[in-house]
C-alpha positions as CSV (number, residue, x, y, z in Angstrom):
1,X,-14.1,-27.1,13.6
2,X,-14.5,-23.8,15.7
3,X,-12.6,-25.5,18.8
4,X,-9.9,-26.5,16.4
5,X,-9.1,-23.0,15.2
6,X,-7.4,-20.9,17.9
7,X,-8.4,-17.9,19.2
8,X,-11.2,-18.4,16.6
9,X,-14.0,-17.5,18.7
10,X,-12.2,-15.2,20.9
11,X,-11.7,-12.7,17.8
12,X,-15.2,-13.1,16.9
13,X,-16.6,-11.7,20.2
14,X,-14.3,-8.9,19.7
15,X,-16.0,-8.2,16.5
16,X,-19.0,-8.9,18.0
17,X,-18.4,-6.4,21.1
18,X,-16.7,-3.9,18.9
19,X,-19.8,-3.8,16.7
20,X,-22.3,-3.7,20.1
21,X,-20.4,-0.4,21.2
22,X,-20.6,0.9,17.8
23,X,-24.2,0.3,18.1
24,X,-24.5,2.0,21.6
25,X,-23.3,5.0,19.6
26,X,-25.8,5.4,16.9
27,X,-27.3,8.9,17.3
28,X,-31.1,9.5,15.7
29,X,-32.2,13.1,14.5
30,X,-35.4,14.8,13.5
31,X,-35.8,15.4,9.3
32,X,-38.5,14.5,7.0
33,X,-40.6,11.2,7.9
34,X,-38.8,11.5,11.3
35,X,-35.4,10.0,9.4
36,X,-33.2,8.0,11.4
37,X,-29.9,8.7,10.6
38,X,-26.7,5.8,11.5
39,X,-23.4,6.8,12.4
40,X,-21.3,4.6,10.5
41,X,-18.4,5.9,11.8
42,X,-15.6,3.0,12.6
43,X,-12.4,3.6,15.5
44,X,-9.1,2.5,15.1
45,X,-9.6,0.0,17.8
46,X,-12.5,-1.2,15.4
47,X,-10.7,-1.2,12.2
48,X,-7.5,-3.1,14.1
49,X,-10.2,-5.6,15.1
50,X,-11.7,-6.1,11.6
51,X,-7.5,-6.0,10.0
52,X,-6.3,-8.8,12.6
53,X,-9.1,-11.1,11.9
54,X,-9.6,-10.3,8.3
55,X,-6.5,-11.7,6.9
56,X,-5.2,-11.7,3.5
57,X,-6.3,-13.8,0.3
58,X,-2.6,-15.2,0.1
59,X,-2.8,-16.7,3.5
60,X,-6.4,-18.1,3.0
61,X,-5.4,-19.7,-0.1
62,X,-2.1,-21.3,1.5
63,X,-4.1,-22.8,5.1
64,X,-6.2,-25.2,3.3
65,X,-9.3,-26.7,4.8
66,X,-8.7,-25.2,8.4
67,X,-8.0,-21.3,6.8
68,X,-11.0,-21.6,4.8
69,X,-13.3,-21.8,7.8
70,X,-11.3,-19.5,10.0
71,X,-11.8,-17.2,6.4
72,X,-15.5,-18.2,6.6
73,X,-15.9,-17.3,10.5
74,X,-14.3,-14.5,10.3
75,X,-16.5,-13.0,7.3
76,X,-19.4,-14.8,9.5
77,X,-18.4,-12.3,12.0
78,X,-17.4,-9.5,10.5
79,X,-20.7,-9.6,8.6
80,X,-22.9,-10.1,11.8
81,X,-20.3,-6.6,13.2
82,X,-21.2,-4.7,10.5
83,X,-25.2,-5.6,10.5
84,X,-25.5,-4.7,13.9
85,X,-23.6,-1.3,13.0
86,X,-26.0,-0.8,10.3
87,X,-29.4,-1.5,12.1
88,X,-30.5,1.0,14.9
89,X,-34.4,0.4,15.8
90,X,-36.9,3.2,16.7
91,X,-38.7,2.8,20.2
92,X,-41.8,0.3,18.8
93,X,-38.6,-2.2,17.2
94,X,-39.8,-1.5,13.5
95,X,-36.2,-1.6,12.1
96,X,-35.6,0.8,9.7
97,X,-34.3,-0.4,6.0
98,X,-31.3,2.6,5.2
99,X,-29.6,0.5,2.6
100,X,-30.2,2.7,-0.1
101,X,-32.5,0.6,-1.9
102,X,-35.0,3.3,-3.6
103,X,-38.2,1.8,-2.6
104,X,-37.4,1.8,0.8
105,X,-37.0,5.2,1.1
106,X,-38.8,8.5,2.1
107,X,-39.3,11.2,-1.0
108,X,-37.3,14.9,-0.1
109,X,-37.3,18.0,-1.6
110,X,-34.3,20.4,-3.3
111,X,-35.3,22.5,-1.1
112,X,-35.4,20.5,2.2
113,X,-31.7,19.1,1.1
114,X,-30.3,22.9,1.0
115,X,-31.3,23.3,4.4
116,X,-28.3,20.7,5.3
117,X,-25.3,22.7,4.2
118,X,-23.4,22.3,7.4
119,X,-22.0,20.5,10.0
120,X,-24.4,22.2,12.5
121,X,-27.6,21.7,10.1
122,X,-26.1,18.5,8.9
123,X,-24.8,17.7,5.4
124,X,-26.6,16.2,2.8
125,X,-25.4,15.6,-0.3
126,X,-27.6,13.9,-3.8
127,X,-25.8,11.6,-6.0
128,X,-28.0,10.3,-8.9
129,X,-31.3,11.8,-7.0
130,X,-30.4,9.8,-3.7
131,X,-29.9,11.9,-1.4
132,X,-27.4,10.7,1.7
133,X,-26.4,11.9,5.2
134,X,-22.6,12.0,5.1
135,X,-22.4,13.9,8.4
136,X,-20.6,11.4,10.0
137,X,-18.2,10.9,7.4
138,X,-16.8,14.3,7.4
139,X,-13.8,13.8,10.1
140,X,-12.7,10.6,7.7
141,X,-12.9,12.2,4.5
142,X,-8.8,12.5,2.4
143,X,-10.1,15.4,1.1
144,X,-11.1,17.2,5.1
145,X,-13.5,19.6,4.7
146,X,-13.6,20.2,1.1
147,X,-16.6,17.9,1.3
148,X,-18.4,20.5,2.6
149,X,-18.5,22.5,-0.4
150,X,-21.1,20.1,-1.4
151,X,-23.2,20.4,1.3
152,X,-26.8,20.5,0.6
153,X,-26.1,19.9,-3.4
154,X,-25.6,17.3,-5.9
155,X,-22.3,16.0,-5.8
156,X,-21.7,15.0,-9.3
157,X,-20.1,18.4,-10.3
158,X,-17.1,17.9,-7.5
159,X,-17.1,14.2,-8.6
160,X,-16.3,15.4,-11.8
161,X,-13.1,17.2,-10.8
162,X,-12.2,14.4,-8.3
163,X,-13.5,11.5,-10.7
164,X,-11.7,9.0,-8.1
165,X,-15.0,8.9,-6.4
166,X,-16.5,7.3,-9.0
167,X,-15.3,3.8,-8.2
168,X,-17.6,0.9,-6.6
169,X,-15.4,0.9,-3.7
170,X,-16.3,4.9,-3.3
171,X,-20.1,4.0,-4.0
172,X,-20.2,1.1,-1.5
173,X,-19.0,3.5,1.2
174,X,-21.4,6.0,0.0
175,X,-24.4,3.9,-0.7
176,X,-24.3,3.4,3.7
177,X,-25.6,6.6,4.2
178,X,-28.4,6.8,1.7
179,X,-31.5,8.6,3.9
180,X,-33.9,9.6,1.0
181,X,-34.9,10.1,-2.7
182,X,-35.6,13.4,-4.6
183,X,-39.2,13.8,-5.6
184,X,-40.0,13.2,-9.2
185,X,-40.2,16.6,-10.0
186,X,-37.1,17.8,-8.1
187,X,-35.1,15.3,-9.9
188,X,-36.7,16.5,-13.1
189,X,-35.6,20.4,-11.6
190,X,-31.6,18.7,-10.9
191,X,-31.5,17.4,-14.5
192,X,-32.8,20.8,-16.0
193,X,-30.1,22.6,-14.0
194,X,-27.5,20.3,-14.9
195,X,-28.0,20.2,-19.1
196,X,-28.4,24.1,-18.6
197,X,-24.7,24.4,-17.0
198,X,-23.5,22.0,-19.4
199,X,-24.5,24.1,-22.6
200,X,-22.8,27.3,-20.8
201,X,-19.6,27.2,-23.2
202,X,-19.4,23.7,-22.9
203,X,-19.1,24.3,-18.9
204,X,-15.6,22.8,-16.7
205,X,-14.8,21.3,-20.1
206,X,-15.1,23.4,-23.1
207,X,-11.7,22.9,-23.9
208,X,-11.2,19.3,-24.1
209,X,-8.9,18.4,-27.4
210,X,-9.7,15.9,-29.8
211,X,-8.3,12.8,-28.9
212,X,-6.7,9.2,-30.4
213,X,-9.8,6.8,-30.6
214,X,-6.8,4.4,-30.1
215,X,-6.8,5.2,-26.5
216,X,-8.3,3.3,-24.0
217,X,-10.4,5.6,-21.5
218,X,-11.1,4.9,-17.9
219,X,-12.8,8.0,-17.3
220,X,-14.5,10.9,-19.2
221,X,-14.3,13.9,-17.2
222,X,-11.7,14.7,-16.2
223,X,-10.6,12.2,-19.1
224,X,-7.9,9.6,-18.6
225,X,-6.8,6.7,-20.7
226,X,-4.3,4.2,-20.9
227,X,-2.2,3.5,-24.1
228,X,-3.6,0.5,-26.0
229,X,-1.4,-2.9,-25.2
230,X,-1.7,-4.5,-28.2
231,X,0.2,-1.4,-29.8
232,X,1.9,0.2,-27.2
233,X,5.5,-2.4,-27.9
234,X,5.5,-1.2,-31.5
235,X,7.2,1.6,-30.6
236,X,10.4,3.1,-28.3
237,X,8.9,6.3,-28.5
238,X,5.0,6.0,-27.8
239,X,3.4,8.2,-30.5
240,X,1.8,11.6,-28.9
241,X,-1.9,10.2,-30.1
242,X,-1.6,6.5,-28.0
243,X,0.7,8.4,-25.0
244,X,-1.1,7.4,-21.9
245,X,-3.4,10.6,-20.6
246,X,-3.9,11.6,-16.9
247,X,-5.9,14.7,-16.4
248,X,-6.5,15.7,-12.4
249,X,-9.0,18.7,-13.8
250,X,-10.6,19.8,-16.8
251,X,-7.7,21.3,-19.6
252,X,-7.7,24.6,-18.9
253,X,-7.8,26.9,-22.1
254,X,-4.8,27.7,-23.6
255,X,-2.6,30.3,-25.6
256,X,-2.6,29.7,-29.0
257,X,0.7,31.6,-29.5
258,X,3.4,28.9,-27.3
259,X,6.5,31.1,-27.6
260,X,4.4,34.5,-25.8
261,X,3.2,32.1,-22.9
262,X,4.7,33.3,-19.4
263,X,5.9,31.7,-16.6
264,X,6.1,33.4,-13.4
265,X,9.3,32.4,-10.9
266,X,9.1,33.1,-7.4
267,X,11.2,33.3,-4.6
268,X,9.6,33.1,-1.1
269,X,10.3,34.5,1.9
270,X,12.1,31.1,3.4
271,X,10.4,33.1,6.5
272,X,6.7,33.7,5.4
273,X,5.7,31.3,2.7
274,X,3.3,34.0,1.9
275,X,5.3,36.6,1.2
276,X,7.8,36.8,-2.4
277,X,10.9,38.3,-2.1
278,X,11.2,38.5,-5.5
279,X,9.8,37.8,-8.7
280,X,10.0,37.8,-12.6
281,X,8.3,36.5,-15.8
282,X,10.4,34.2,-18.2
283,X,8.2,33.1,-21.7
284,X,8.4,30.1,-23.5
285,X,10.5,32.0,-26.2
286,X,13.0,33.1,-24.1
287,X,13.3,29.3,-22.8
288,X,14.4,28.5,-26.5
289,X,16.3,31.4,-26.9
290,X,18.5,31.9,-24.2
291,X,18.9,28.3,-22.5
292,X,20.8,25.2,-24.4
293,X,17.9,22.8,-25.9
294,X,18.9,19.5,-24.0
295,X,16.8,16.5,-25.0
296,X,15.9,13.1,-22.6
297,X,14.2,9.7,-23.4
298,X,11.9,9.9,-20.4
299,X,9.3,6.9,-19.4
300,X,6.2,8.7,-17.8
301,X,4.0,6.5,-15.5
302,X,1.1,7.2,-12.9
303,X,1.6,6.5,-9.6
304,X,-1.2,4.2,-9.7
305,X,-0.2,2.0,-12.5
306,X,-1.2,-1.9,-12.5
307,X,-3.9,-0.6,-9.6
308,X,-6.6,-2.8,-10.8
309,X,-4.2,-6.4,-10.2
310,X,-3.6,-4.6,-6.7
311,X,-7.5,-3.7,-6.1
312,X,-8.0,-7.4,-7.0
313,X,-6.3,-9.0,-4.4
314,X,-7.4,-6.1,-1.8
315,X,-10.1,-2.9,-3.0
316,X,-8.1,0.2,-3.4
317,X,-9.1,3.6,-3.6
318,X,-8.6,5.4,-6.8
319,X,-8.7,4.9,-10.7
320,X,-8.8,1.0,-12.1
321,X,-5.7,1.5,-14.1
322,X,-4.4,-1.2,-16.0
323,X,-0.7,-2.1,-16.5
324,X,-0.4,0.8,-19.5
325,X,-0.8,4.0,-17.9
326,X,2.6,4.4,-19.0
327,X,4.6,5.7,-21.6
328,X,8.0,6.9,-23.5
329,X,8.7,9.9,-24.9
330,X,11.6,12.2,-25.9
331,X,11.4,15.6,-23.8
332,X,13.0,18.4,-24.8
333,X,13.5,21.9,-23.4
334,X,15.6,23.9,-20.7
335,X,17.5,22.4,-17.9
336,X,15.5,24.0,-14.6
337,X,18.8,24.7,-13.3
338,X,20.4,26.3,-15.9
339,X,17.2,28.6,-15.7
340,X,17.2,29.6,-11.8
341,X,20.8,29.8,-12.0
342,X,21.0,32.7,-15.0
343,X,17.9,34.5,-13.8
344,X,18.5,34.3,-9.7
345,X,22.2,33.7,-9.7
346,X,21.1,30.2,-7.5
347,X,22.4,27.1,-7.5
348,X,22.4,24.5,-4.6
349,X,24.7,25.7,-2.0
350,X,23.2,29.4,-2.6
351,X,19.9,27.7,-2.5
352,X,20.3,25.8,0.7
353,X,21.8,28.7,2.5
354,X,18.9,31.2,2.3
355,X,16.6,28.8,3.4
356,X,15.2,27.1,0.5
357,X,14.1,23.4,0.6
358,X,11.6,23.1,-2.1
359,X,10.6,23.8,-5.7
360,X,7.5,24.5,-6.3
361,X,5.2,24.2,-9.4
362,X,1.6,25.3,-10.5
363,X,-0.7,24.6,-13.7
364,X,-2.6,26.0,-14.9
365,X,-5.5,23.9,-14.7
366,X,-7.5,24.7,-11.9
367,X,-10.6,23.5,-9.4
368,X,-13.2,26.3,-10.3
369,X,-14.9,25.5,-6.9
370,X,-12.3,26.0,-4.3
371,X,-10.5,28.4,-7.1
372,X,-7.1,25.5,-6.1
373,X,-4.5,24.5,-9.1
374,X,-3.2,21.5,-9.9
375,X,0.7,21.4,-8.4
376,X,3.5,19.6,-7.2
377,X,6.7,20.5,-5.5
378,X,10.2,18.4,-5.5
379,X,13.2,19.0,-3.4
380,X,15.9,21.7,-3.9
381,X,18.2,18.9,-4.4
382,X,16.7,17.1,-6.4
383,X,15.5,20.4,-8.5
384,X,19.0,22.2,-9.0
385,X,21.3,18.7,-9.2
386,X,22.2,18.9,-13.1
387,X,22.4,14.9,-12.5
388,X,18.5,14.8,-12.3
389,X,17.7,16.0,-15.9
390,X,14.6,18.3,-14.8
391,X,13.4,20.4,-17.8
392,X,11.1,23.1,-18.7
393,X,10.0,21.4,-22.0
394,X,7.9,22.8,-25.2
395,X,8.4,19.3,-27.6
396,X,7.6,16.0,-26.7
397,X,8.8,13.5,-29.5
398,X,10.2,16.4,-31.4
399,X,6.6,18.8,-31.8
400,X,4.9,21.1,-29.5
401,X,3.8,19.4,-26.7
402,X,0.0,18.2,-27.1
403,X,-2.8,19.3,-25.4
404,X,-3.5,16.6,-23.2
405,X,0.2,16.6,-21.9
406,X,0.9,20.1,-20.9
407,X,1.3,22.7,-23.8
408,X,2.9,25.2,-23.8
409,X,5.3,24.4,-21.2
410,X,5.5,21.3,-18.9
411,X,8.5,20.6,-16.1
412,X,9.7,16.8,-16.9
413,X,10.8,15.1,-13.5
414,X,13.0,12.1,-14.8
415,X,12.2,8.9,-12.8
416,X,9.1,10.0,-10.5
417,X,5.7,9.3,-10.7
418,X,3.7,11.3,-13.0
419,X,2.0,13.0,-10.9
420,X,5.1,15.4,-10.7
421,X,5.8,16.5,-13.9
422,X,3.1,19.1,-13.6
423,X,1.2,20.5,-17.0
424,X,0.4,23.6,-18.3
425,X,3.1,25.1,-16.1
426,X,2.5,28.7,-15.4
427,X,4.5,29.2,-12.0
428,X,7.4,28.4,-10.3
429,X,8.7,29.3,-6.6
430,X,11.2,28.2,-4.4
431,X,10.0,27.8,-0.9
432,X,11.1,26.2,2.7
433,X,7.3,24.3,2.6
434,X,6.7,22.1,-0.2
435,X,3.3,22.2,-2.5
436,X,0.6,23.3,-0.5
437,X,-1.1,21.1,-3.3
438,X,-4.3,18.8,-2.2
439,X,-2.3,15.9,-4.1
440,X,1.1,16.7,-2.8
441,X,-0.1,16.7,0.6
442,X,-3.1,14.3,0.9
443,X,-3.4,12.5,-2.1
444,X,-0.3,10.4,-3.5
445,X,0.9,8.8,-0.6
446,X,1.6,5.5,0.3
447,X,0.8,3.6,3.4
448,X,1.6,0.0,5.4
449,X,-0.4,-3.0,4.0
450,X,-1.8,-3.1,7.7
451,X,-3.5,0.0,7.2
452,X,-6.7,0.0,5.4
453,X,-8.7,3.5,5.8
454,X,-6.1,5.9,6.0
455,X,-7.4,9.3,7.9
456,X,-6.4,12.7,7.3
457,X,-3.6,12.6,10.1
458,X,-2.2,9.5,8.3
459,X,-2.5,11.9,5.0
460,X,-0.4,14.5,7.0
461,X,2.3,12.3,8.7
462,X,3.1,10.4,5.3
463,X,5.6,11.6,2.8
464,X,5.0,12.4,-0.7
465,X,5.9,9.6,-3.0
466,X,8.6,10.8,-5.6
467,X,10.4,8.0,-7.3
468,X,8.8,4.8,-8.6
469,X,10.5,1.2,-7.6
470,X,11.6,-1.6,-10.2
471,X,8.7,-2.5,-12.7
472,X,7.9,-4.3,-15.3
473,X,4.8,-5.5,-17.8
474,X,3.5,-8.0,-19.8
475,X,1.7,-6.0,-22.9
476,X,0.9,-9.2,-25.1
477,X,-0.5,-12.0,-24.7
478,X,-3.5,-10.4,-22.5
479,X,-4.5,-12.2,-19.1
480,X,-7.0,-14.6,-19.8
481,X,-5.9,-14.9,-23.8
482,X,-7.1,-17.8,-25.7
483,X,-5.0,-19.1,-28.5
484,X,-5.6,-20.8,-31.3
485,X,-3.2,-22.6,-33.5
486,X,-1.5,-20.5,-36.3
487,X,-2.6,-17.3,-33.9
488,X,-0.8,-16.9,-30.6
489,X,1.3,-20.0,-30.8
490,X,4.0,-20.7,-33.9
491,X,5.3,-23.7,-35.9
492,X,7.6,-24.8,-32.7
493,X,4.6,-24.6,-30.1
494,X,5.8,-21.8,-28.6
495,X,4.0,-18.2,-27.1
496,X,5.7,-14.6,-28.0
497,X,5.5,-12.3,-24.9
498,X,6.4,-8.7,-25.0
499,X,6.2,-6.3,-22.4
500,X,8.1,-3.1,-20.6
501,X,10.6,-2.6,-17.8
502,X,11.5,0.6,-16.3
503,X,13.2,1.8,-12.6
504,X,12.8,5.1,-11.1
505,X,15.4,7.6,-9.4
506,X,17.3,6.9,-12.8
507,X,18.4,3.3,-12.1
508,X,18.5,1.3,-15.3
509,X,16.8,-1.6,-15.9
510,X,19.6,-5.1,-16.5
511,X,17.7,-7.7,-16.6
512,X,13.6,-9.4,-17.1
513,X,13.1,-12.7,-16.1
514,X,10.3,-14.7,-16.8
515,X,8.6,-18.0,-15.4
516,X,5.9,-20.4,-16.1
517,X,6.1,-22.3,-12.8
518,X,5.1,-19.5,-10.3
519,X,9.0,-19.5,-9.9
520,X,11.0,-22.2,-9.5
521,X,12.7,-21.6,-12.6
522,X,13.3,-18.6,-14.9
523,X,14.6,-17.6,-18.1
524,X,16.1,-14.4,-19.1
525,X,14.3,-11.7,-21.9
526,X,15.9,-10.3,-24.9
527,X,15.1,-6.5,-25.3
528,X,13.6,-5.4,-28.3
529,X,15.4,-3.8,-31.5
530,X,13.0,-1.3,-32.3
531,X,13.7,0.1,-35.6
532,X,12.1,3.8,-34.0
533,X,15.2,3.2,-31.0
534,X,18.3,5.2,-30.6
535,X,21.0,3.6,-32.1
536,X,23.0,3.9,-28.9
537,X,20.4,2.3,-26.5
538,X,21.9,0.0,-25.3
539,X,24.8,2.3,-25.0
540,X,25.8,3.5,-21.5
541,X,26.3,7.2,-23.2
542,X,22.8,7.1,-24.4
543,X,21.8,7.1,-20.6
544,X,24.8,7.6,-18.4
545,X,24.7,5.6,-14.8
546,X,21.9,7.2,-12.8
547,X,20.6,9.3,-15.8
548,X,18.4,5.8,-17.2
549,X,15.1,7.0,-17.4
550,X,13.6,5.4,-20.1
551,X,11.9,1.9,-20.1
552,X,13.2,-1.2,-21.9
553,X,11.5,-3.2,-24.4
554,X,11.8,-6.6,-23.7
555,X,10.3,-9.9,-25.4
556,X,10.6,-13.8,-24.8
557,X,8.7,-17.3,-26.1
558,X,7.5,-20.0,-23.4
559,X,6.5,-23.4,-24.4
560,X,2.6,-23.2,-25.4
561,X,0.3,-25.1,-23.3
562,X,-1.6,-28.4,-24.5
563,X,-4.3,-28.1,-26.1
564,X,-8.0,-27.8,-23.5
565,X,-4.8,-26.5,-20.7
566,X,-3.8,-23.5,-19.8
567,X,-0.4,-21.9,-18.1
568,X,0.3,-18.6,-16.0
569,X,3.3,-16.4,-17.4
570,X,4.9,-14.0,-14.9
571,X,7.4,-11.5,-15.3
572,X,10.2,-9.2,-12.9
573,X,12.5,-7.2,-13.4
574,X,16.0,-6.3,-12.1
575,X,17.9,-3.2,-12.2
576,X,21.0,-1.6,-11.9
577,X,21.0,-1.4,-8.1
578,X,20.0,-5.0,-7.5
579,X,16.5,-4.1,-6.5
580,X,13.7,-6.8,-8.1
581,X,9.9,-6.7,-8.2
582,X,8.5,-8.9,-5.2
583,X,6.6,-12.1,-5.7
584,X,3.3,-11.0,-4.3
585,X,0.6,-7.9,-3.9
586,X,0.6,-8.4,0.1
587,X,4.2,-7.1,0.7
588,X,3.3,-3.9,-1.6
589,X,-0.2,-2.9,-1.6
590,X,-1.8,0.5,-0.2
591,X,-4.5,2.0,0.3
592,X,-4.4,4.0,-2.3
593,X,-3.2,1.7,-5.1
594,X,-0.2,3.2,-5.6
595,X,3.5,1.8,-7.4
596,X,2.1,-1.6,-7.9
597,X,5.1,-3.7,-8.8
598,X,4.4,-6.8,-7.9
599,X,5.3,-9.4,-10.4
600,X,3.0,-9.2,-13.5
601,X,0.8,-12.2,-13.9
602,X,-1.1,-13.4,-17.3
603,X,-2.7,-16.7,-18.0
604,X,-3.9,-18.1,-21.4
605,X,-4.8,-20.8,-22.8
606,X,-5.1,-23.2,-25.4
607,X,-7.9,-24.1,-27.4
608,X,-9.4,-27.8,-28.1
């Protein structure tokens, strides 16, 4: 079989020869038990090896026979690469087992662990009383050396802040450079310290709100949840309790008095980003006072939306979102700017001519460890075009804005990701740089399929993403849905589906298609009449041309299956510039999981 599959063999040696250098590189070092630690560091020219001869699941599935072994040889090969990486022997050939399993490993001290707080000491870190030599991984961390603030200390109090860590893809990474356990009583000492902190005030997060028990959370702290399916098509306007929640950092604490609440608004030196030429306060009052209440049916999503269908068919970094971190919502507050224009005599022209290039804003949520806040920035033009529809809002669905999604005061970004519509807004400033922000400038960001492990140069080169593409969502039936007569399927054997659509950059959604034969034929939705809906929705005055920033509800019935079978539903979207989902996750996906908006796939079935 091997001399029928070309170049076969020839990329196999390359793994093999790639892995044999990375060998030759393994460096030992001195520490407790005489620890061997392994550089598990991979080079580009490594990583291109393990990408070329990888290949994707689509093209595996589609070569039959032949592309199953070449898949097979390849993993053969790239498993054989990757043991010789991860095995180094001592000078008597004992190899040494540092897998992470427990009972293979030496017992270490608190105290010895502190001693590795630097790049020159080496840097520890202890996760769940395993403690791990990540050393090597410092050059490759997204984060650069913000890793280090954890050096020589448990980890699980930055993980917190940056829960994205907490995936298996994270811990798989992570679980390579396991060196040593805590002794029993120094694990005993970490969980002392760690209910101690957490009775301090309720630590990070003594200000967390009560929340919907309709919500579907995907992680505690910081807390995030998706909007439950089943409900989430009852409604044009999600309800505040079931909106979709994506925290970044603990909620900071707030004023209890929303009008008194002050934001500062700065303009920088287009010179010296550090230096303010000048600066004022504005309050949430003043913002109903003195500016014209506008009002906008915005559809809020995060970036990584659907990420889990995307991590499925390749692992991405980041939160396992399903395809309901999203939801709608009437904003309403003061047009941005009407705001910079009354209070700093700018509008774009002016703006453009002194220098300016970016809006900047701040939360007030913050990273108590490296004393950073949560922020985002936008584009003059994008900020001070009128067409946009950015706001300063205070209501959301017609009260004050809830906890979870930015009281007092949150700046609405019609059409981008979430991730820009910043919460607990508490500064503003116009700048030639935009957000110095760790997630403006390092975090959402998308990348070529080809590239698997972005580094931090990748981070820098990349721009920001703003808008989101064409999308749309099956909501009911779920994938993997088993009906039973008289529930899923009616009188004329037939299954309901209801889902969303939405485009970004304010282009309206015309048309969802869906298909039960993986695409050879399709038939068109019917949108939802909602009895919570404007009455003008489907009105182009409701949402001028370019100003369509809400989703559409859509529904449609496909012929049930036979009973004992079962059929695969999928769903795109079209909108207003002619732009459609694509067929399939290889065209789109990213490292980090972001705008997945590949068609939406459910299967169900019917019962005997």
């Amino acid at each position: 079989q091997l001399k029928n599959l070309t170049g076969t063999a020839v990329c196999c040696r390359q793994l093999l020869a790639a892995a044999s250098k990375s060998s030759q590189r393994l460096n030992a070092f001195s520490g407790p038990s005489q620890l061997r630690v392994l550089s598990s560091s991979v080079t580009r020219e490594n990583q291109a090896q393990v990408n070329r001869c990888h290949g994707d699941k689509e093209r595996q599935e589609k070569s039959g026979s032949n592309g199953g072994t070449f898949a097979a040889v390849a993993a053969t090969a790239a498993s054989v690469a990757m043991a010789t990486v991860a095995v180094n022997k001592d000078t008597n050939n004992d190899e040494k087992d540092t897998s992470g399993n427990a009972a293979n490993l030496p017992s270490v001290t608190l105290e010895e662990v502190a001693k590795h707080n630097s790049l020159q000491t080496g840097v520890w870190v202890i996760y769940q009383n395993t403690v791990y030599d990540v050393t090597n991984f410092v050059d490759s961390h997204p984060g650069g050396e913000k890793i280090l603030l954890a050096a020589g200390k448990d980890v699980e109090p930055f993980w917190d802040l940056y829960a994205v860590h907490k995936s298996p893809h994270v811990l798989s990474i992570l679980a390579e450079y396991a060196i040593a356990r805590l002794t029993a009583a120094d694990a005993l000492e970490l969980q002392r310290r760690k209910a101690s902190e957490q009775s301090d005030d309720g630590g990070k997060f003594a200000n967390e709100p009560k929340r919907s028990p309709l919500l579907v959370p995907i992680n505690k702290r910081p807390y995030n949840a998706m909007s439950p399916p089943e409900i989430l098509m009852d409604h044009y306007y999600t309800p505040n309790a079931i909106h979709f929640v994506r925290n970044h950092l603990p909620v900071p604490k707030l004023p209890e008095d929303a009008n008194s609440h002050r934001v500062k608004l700065d303009l920088k030196d287009p010179t010296n980003e550090e230096k303010v030429n000048r600066s004022l306060n504005v309050t949430v009052e003043q913002l109903r006072n003195d500016f014209p209440r506008v009002s906008y049916d915005v559809t809020l999503a995060c970036a990584g939306n659907r990420r889990n269908e995307m991590a499925q068919w390749r692992q991405a970094r980041g939160l396992e979102w399903r395809q309901t971190a999203v939801s709608n919502a009437r904003w309403t507050g003061a047009p941005l700017h009407l705001v910079l224009k009354k209070l700093f005599g700018l509008d774009l022209d002016k703006a453009r001519k002194l220098g300016y290039r970016h809006v900047q804003f701040e939360g007030m949520d913050g990273d108590s460890i490296t004393g950073d806040f949560y922020g985002a920035s936008v584009p003059v033009e994008v900020a001070l075009d009128e067409s946009r529809g950015l706001l300063l809002a205070y209501e959301m669905n017609g009260e004050a804005i809830p906890a979870d999604h930015g009281y007092p005061l949150r700046v609405i970004v019609p059409g981008a990701i979430g991730a820009r519509s910043v919460k607990w807004l508490c500064r503003i400033a116009l700048s030639r740089q935009e957000s110095s922000s760790f997630w403006l400038r390092s975090d959402y960001k998308t990348f070529q399929p080809s590239l698997y492990t972005p580094t931090v140069e990748d981070f820098v080169r990349a721009p920001a993403q703003l808008y989101w593409p064409v999308v749309s969502a099956i909501c009911w039936p779920p994938d993997g849905h088993v009906i039973r007569d008289g529930y899923g399927a009616d009188e004329d054997e037939v299954v309901q589906i209801r889902g969303y659509a939405f485009s970004g950059a304010g282009a309206g959604v015309v048309r969802v298609e869906v298909t039960t034969d993986d695409g050879n034929t399709w038939q068109l939705a019917q949108w939802c009449n909602l009895d919570d809906a404007p009455d003008d929705v489907d009105d182009s005055l409701h949402q001028p041309f370019g100003q369509r920033w809400a989703w559409r509800l859509w529904e449609a019935t496909v012929p049930a299956p036979k009973p004992g079978q079962s059929v695969t539903i999928a769903c795109k979207a079209v909108n207003d510039n002619g732009n459609q989902q694509p067929e399939r996750w290889s065209s789109v996906w990213n490292a980090r999981g972001l705008l997945g908006n590949a068609w939406h796939r459910v299967t169900v079935k019917r019962g005997q």
